[in-house]
TORNUDREN-571681 format. One record per residue (C-alpha): residue number from 1; residue in three letters; x, y, z. Coordinates in pm, 1 decimal, always signed. Example, Ala and Ser with C-alpha at 12.3 -4.5 7.8 and 13.67 -1.06 7.14 Angstrom:
2
<node><k>1</k><r>ALA</r><px>+1230.0</px><py>-450.0</py><pz>+780.0</pz></node>
<node><k>2</k><r>SER</r><px>+1367.0</px><py>-106.0</py><pz>+714.0</pz></node>
//
This chain:
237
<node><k>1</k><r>UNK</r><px>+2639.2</px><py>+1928.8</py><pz>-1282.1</pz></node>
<node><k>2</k><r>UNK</r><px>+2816.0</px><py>+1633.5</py><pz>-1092.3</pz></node>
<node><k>3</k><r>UNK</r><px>+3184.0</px><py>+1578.2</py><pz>-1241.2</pz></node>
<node><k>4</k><r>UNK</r><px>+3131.6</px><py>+1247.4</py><pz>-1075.7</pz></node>
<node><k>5</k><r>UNK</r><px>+2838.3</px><py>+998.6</py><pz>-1022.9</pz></node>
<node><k>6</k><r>UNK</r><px>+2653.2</px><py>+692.8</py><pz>-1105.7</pz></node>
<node><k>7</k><r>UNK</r><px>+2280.3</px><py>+654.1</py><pz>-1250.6</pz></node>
<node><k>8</k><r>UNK</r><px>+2172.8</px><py>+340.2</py><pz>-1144.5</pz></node>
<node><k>9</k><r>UNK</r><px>+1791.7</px><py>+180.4</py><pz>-1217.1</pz></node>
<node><k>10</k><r>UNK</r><px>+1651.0</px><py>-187.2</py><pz>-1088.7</pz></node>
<node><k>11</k><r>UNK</r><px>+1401.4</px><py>-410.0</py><pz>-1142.3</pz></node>
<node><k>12</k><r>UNK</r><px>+1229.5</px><py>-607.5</py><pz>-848.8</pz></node>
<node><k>13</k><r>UNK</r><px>+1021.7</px><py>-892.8</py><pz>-812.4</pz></node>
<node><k>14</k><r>UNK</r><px>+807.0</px><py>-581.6</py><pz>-565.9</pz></node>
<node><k>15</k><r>UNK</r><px>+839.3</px><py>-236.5</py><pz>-400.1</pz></node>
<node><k>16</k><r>UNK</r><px>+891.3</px><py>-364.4</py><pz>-44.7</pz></node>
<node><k>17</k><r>UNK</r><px>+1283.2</px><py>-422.3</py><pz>+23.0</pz></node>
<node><k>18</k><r>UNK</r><px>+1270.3</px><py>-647.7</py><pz>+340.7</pz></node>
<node><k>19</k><r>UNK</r><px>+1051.6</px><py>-882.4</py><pz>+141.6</pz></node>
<node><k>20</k><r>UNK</r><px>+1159.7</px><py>-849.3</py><pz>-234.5</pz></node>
<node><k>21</k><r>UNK</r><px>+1416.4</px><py>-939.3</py><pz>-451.1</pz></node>
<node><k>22</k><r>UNK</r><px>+1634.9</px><py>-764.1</py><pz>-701.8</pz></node>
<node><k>23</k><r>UNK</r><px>+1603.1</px><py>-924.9</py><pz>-1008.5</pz></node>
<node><k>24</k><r>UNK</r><px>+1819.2</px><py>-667.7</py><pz>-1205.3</pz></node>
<node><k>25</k><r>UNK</r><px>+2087.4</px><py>-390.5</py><pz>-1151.6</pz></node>
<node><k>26</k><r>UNK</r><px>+2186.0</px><py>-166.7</py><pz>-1417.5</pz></node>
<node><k>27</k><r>UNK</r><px>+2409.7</px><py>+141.7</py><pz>-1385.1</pz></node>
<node><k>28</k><r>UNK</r><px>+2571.2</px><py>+437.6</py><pz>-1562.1</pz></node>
<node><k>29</k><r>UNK</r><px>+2970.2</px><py>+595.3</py><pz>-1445.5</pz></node>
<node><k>30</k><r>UNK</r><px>+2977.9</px><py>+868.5</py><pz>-1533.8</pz></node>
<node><k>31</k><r>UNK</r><px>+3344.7</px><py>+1083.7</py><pz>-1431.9</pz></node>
<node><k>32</k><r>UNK</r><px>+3413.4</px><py>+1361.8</py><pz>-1630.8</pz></node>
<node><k>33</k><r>UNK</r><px>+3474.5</px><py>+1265.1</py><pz>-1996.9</pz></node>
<node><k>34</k><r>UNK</r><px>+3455.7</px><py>+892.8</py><pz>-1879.1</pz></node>
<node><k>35</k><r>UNK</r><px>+3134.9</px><py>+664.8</py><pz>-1901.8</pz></node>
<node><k>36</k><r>UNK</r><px>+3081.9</px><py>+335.4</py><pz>-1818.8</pz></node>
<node><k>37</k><r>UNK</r><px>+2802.5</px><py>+80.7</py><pz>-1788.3</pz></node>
<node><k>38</k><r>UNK</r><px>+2685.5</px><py>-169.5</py><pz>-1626.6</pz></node>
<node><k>39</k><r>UNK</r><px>+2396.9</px><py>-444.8</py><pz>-1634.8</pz></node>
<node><k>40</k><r>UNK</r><px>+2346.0</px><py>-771.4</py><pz>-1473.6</pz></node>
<node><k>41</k><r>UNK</r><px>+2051.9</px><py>-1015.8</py><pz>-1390.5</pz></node>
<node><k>42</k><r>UNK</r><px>+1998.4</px><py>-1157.6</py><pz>-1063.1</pz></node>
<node><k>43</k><r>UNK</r><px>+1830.7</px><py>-1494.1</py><pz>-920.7</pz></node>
<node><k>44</k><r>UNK</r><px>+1591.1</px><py>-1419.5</py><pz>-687.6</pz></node>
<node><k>45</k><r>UNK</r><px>+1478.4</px><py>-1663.0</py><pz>-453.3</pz></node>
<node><k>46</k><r>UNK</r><px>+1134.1</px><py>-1629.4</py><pz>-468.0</pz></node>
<node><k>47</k><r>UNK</r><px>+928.8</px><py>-1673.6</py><pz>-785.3</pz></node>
<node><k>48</k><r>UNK</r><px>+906.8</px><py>-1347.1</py><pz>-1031.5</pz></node>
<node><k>49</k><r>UNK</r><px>+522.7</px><py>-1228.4</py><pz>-997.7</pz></node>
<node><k>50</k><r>UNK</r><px>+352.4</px><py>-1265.1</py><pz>-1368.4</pz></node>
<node><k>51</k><r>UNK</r><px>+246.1</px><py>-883.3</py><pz>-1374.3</pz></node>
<node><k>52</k><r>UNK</r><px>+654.9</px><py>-790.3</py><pz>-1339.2</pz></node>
<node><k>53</k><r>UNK</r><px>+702.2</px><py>-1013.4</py><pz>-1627.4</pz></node>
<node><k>54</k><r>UNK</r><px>+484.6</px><py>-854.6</py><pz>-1804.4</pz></node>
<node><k>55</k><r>UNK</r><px>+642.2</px><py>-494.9</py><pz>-1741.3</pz></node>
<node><k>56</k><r>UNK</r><px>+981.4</px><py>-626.3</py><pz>-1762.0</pz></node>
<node><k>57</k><r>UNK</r><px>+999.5</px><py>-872.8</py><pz>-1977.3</pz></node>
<node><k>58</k><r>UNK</r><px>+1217.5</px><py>-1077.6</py><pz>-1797.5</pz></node>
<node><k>59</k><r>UNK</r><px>+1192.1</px><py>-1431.6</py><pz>-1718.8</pz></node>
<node><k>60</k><r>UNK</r><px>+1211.2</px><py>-1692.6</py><pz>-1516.8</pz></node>
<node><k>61</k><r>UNK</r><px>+1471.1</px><py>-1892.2</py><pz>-1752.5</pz></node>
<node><k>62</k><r>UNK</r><px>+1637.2</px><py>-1567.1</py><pz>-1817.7</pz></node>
<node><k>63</k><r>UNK</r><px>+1729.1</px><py>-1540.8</py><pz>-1483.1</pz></node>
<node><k>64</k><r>UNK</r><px>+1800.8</px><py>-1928.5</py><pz>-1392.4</pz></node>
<node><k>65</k><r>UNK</r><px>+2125.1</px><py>-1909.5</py><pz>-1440.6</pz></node>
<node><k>66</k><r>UNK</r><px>+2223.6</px><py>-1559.2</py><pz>-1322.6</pz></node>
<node><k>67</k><r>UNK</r><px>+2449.9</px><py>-1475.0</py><pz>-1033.9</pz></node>
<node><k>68</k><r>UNK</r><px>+2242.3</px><py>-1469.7</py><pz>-716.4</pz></node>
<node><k>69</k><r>UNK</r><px>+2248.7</px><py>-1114.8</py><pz>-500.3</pz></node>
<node><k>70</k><r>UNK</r><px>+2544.1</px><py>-1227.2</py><pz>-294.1</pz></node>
<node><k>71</k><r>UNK</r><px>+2749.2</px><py>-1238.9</py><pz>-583.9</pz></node>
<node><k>72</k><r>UNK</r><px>+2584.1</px><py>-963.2</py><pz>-809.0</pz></node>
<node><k>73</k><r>UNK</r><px>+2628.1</px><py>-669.8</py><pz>-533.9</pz></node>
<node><k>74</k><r>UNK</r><px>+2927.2</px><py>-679.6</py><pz>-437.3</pz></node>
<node><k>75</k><r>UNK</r><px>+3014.4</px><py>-648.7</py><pz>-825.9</pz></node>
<node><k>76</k><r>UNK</r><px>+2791.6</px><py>-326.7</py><pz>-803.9</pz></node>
<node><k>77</k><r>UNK</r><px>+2889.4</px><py>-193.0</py><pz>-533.5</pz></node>
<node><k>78</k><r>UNK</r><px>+3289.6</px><py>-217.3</py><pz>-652.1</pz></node>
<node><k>79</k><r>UNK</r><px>+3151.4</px><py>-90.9</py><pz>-966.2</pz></node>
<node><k>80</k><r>UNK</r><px>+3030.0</px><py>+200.4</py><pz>-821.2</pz></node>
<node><k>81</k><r>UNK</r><px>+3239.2</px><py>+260.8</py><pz>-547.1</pz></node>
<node><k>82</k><r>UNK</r><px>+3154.9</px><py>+570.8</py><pz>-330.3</pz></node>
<node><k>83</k><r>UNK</r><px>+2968.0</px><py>+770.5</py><pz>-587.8</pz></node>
<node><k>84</k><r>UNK</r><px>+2686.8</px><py>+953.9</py><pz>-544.0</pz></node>
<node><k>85</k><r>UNK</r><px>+2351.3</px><py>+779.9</py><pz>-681.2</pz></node>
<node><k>86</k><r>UNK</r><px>+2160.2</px><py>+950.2</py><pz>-931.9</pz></node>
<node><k>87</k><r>UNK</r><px>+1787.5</px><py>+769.5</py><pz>-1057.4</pz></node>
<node><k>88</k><r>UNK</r><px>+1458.7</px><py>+832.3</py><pz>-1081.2</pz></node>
<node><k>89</k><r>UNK</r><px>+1260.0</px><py>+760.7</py><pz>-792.8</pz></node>
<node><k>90</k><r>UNK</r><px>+1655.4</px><py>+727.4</py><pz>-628.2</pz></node>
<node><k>91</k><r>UNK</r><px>+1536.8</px><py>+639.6</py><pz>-340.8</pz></node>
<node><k>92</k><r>UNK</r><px>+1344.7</px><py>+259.8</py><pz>-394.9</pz></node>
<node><k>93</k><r>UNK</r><px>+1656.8</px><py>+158.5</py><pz>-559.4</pz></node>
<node><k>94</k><r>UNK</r><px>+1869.2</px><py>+306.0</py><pz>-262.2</pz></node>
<node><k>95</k><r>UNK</r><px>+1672.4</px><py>+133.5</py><pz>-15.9</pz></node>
<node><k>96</k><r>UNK</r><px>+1686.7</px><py>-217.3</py><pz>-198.8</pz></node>
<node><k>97</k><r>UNK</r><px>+2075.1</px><py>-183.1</py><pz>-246.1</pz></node>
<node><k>98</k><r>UNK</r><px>+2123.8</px><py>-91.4</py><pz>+133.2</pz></node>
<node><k>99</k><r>UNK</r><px>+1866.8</px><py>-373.0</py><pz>+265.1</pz></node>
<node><k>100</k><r>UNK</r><px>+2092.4</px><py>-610.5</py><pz>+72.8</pz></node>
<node><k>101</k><r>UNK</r><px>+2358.1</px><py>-451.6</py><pz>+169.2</pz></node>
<node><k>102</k><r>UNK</r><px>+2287.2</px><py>-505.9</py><pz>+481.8</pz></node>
<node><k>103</k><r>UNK</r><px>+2155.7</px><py>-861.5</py><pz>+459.8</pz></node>
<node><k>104</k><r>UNK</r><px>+2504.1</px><py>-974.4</py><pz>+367.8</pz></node>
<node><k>105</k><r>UNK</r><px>+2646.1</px><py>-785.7</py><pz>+660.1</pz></node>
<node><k>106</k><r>UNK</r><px>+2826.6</px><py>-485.7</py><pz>+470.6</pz></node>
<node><k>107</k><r>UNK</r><px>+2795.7</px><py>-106.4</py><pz>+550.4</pz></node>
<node><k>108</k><r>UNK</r><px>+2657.8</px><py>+121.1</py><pz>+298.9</pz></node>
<node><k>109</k><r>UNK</r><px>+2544.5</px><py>+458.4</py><pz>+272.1</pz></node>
<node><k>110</k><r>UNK</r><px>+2533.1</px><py>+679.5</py><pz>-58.8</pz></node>
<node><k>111</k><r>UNK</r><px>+2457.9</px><py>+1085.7</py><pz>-136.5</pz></node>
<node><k>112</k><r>UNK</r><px>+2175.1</px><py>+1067.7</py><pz>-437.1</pz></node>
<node><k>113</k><r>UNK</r><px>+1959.6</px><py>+1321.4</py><pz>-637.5</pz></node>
<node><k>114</k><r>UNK</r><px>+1661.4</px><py>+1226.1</py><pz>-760.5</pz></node>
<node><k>115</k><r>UNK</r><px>+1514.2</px><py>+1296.5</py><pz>-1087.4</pz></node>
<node><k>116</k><r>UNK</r><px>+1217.5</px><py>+1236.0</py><pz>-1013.3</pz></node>
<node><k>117</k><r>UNK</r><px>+1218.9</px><py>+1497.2</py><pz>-723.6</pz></node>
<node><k>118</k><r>UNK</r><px>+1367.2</px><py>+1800.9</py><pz>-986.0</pz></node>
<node><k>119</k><r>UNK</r><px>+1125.8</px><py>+1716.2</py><pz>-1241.6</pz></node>
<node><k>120</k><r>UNK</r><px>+861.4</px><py>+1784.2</py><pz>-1049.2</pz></node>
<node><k>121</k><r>UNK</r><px>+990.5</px><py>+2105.2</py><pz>-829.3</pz></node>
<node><k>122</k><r>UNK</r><px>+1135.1</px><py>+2261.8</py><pz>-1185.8</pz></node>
<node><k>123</k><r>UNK</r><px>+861.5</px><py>+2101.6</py><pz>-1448.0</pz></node>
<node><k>124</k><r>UNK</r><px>+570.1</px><py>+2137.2</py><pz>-1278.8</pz></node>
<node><k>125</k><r>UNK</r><px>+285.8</px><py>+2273.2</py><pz>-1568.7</pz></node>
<node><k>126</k><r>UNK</r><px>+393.6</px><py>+1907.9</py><pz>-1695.7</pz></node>
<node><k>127</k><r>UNK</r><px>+79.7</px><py>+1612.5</py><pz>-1684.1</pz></node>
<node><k>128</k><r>UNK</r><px>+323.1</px><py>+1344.7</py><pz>-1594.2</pz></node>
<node><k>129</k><r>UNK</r><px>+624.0</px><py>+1277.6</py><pz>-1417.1</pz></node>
<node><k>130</k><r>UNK</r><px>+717.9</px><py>+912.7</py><pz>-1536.3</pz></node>
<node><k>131</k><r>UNK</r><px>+1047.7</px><py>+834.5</py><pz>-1672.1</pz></node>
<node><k>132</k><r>UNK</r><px>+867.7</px><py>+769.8</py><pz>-2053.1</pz></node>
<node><k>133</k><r>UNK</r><px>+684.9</px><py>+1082.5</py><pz>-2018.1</pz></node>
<node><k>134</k><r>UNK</r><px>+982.8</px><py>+1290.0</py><pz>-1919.9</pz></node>
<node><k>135</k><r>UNK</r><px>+1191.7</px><py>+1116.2</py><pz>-2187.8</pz></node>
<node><k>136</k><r>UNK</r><px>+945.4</px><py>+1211.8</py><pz>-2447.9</pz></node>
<node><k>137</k><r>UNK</r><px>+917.7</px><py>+1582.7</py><pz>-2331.4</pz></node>
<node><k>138</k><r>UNK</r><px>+1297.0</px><py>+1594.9</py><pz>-2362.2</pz></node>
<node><k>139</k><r>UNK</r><px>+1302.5</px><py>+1380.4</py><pz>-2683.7</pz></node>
<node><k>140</k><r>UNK</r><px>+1511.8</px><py>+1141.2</py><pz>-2555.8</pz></node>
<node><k>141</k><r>UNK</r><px>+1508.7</px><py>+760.1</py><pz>-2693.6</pz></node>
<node><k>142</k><r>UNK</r><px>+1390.7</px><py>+557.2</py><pz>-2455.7</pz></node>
<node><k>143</k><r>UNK</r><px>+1430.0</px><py>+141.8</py><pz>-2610.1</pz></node>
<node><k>144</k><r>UNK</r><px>+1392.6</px><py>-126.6</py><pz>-2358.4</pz></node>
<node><k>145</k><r>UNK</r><px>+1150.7</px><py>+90.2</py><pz>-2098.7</pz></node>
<node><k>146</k><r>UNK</r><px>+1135.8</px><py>-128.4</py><pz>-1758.8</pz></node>
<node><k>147</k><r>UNK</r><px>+1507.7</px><py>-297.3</py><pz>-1834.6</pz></node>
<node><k>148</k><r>UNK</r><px>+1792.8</px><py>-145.2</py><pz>-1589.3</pz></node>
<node><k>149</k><r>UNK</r><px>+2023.4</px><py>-52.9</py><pz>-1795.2</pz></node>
<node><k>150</k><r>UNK</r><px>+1829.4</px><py>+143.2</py><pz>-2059.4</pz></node>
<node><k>151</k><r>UNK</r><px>+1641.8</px><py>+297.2</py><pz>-1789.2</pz></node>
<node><k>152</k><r>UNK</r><px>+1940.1</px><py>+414.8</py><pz>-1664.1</pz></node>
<node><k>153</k><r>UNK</r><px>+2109.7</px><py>+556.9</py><pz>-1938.1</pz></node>
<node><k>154</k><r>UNK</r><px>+1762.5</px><py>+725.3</py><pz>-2008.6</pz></node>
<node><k>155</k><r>UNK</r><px>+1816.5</px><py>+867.3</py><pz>-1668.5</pz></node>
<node><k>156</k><r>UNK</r><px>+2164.5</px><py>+1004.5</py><pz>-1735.1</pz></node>
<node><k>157</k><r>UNK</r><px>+2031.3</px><py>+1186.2</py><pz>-2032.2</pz></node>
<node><k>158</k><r>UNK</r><px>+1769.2</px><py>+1347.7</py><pz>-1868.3</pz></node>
<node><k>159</k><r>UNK</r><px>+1930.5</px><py>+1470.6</py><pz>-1574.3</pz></node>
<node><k>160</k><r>UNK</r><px>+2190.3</px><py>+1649.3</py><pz>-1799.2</pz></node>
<node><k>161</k><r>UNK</r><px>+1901.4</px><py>+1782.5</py><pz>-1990.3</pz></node>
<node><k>162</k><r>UNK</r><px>+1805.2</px><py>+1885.6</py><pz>-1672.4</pz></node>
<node><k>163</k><r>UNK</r><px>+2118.4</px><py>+2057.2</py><pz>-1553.5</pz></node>
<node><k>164</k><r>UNK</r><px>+2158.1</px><py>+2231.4</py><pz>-1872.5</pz></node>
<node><k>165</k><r>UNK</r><px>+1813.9</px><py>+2376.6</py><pz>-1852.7</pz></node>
<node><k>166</k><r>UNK</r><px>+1784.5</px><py>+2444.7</py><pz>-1467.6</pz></node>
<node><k>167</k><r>UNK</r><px>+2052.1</px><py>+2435.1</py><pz>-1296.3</pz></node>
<node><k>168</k><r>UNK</r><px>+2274.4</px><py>+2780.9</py><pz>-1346.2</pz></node>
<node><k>169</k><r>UNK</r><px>+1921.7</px><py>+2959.2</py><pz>-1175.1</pz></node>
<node><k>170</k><r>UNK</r><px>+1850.0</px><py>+2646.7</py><pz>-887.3</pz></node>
<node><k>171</k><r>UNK</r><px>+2217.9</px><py>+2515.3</py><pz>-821.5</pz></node>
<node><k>172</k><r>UNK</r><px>+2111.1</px><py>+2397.1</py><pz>-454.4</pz></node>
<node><k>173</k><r>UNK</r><px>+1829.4</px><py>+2192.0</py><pz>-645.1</pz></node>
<node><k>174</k><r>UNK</r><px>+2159.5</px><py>+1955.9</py><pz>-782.0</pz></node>
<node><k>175</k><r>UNK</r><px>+2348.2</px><py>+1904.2</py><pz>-498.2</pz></node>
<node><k>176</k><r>UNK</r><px>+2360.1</px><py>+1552.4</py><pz>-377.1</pz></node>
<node><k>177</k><r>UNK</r><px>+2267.0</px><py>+1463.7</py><pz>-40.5</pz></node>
<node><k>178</k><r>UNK</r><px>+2234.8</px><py>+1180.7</py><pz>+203.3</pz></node>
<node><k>179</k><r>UNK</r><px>+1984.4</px><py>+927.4</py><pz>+124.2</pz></node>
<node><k>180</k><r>UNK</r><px>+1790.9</px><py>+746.2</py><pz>+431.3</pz></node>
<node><k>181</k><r>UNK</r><px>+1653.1</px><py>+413.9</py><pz>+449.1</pz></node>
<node><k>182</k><r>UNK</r><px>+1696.8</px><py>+226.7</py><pz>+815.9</pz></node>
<node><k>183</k><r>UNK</r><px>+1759.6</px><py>-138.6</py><pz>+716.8</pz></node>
<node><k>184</k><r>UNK</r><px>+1818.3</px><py>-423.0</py><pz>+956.3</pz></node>
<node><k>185</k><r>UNK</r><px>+1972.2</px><py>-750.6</py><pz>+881.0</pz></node>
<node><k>186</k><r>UNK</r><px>+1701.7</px><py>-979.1</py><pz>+805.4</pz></node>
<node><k>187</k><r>UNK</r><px>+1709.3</px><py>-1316.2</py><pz>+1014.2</pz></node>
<node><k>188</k><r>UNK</r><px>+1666.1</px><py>-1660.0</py><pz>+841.9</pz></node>
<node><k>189</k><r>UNK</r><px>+1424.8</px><py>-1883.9</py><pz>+737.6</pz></node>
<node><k>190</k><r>UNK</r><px>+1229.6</px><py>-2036.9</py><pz>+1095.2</pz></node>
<node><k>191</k><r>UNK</r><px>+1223.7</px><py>-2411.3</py><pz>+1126.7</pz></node>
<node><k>192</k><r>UNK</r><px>+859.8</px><py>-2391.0</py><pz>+1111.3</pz></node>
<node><k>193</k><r>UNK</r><px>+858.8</px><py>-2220.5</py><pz>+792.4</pz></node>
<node><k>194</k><r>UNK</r><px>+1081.5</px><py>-2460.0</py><pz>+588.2</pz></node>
<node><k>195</k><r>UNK</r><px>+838.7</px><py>-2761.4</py><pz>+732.9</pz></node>
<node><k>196</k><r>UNK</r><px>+526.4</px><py>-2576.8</py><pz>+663.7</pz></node>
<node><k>197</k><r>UNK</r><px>+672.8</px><py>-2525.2</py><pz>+298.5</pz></node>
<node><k>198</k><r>UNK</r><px>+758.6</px><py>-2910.0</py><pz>+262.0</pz></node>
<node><k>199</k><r>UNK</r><px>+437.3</px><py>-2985.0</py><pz>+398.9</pz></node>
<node><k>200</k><r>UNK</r><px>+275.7</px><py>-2778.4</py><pz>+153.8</pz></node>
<node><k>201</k><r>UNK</r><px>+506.1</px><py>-2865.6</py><pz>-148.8</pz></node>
<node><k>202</k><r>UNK</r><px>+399.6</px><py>-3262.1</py><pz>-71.8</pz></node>
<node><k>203</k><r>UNK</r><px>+40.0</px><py>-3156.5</py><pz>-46.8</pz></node>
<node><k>204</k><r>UNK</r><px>+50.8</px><py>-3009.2</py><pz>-399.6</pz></node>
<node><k>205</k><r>UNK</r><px>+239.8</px><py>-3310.1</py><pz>-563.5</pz></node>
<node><k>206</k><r>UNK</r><px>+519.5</px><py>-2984.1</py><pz>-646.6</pz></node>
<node><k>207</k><r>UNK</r><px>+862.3</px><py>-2927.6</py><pz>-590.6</pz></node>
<node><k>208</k><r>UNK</r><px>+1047.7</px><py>-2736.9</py><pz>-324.6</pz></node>
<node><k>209</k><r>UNK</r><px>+1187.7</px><py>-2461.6</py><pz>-489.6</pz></node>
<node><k>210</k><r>UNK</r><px>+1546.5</px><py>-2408.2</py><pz>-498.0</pz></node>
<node><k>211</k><r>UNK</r><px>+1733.0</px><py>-2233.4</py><pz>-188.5</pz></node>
<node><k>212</k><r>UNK</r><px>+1468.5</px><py>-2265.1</py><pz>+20.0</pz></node>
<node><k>213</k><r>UNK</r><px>+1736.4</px><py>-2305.2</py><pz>+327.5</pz></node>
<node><k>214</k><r>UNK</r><px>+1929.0</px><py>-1937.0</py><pz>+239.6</pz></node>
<node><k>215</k><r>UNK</r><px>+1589.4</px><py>-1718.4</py><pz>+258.7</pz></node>
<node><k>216</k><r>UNK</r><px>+1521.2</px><py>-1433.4</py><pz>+524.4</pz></node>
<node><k>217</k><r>UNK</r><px>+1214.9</px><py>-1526.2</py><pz>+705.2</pz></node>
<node><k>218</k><r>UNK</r><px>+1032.9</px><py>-1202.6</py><pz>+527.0</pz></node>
<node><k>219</k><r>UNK</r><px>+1170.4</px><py>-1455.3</py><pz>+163.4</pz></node>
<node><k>220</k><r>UNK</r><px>+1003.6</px><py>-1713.0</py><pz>+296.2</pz></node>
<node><k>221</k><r>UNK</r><px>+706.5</px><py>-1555.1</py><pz>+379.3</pz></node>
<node><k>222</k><r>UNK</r><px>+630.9</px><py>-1356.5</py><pz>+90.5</pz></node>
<node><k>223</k><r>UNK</r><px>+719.1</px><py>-1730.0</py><pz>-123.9</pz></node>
<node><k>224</k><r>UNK</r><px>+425.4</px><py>-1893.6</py><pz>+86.0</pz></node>
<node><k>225</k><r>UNK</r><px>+181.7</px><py>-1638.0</py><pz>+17.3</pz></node>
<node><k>226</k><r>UNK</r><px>+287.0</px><py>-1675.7</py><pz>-343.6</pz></node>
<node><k>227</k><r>UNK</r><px>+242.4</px><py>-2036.9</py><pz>-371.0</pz></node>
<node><k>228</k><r>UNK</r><px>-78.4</px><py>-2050.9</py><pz>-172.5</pz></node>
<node><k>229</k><r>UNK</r><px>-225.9</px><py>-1794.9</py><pz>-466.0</pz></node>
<node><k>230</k><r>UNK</r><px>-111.9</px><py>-1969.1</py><pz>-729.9</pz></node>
<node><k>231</k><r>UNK</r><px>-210.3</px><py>-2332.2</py><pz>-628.9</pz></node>
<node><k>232</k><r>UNK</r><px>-461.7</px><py>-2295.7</py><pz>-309.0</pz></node>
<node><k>233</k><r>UNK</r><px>-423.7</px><py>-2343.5</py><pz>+52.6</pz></node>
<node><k>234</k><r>UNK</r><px>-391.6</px><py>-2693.4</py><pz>+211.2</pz></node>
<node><k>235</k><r>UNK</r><px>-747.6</px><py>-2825.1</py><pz>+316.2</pz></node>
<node><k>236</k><r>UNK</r><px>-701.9</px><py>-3013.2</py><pz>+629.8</pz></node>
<node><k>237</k><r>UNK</r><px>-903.4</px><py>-3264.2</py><pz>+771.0</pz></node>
//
């Protein structure tokens, strides 16, 4: 078992990195003896999708007035320092924390293990390999399902349920290693984007949303297709 390492979980407005937001971060330290948490909502730019509200449970208002990514990584990544990243499904949650990473022009690179990846290789007469299914085989309490932070402690507990069941006969199964995800620095919003939004927001008798002017250009263009679904494309004459 690691002596040192962090469990971390997060909830997106999507699975696609270039183009989605983080909308929460929460994490488990764990060295030695020591544990520590941490949890924090994050603004997203674009509008939270209905059907991730409804597996979430978290809001629009509830995230209004939370710190916006720029702010809320760098906490995390202080948080966690240079620990290796433990999760389920490690590596979506790897490659949202290094696109963002990246976005706001800092370096990062993590070892992970996956608990996902064990439960499958070591567990496999199981039906199901989801984090409530695996919690449930293992009896572990699993409150708040789809919220970082209890996701992630659910997390810790399994993988130490894990360790203490599998890993004395598959020890090279728990070692961390590097994770991969190639991210490039997303470039901003295009003139022609911010007037075809304004355009669009005047069509619709709407307002702009807010921080239109910060997005990527892949922000901006997954907000358009958002808006056009939820109140129609412009008819021009």
């Amino acid at each position: 078992m690691l002596e040192e390492y962090i469990v971390v979980d997060l909830e997106m407005t999507g699975i696609h990195p270039k183009v989605d937001s983080i909308i929460e971060i929460g994490a488990v330290k764990v060295q030695g003896n020591h544990v520590e948490t941490f949890q924090t909502l994050v603004k997203p730019k674009c509008p939270i999708p209905e059907r991730v509200t409804e597996i979430t449970g978290i809001t629009e208002e509830m995230v209004k007035d939370a710190e916006e990514i720029d702010v809320a990584l760098p906490h995390f990544l202080e948080f966690s320092g240079d620990l290796p990243l433990i999760g389920h499904m490690v590596q979506m949650d790897y490659s949202f924390l290094k696109q963002w990473a990246v976005n706001l022009g800092m370096k990062y690179q993590r070892d992970g293990l996956d608990t996902l990846f064990l439960s499958r290789k070591l567990l496999p007469e199981l039906e199901k390999f989801t984090l409530s299914y695996l919690t449930d085989y293992y009896g572990i309490d699993l409150h708040g399902h789809h919220r970082a932070l209890d996701d992630a402690m659910a997390t810790n507990i399994l993988y130490r349920s894990l360790c203490t069941e599998f890993e004395e006969k598959n020890p090279k199964d728990f070692k961390a290693r590097p994770l991969i995800f190639k991210a490039k620095k997303q470039t901003g919003i295009t003139t022609q984007q911010i007037r075809y939004l304004k355009e669009f927001t005047k069509y619709h008798g709407i307002e702009m949303p807010e921080g239109v002017s910060d997005m990527t250009r892949s922000e901006a263009s997954r907000l358009t297709d958002q808006m056009i679904r939820q109140y129609g494309a412009m008819v021009r004459e």
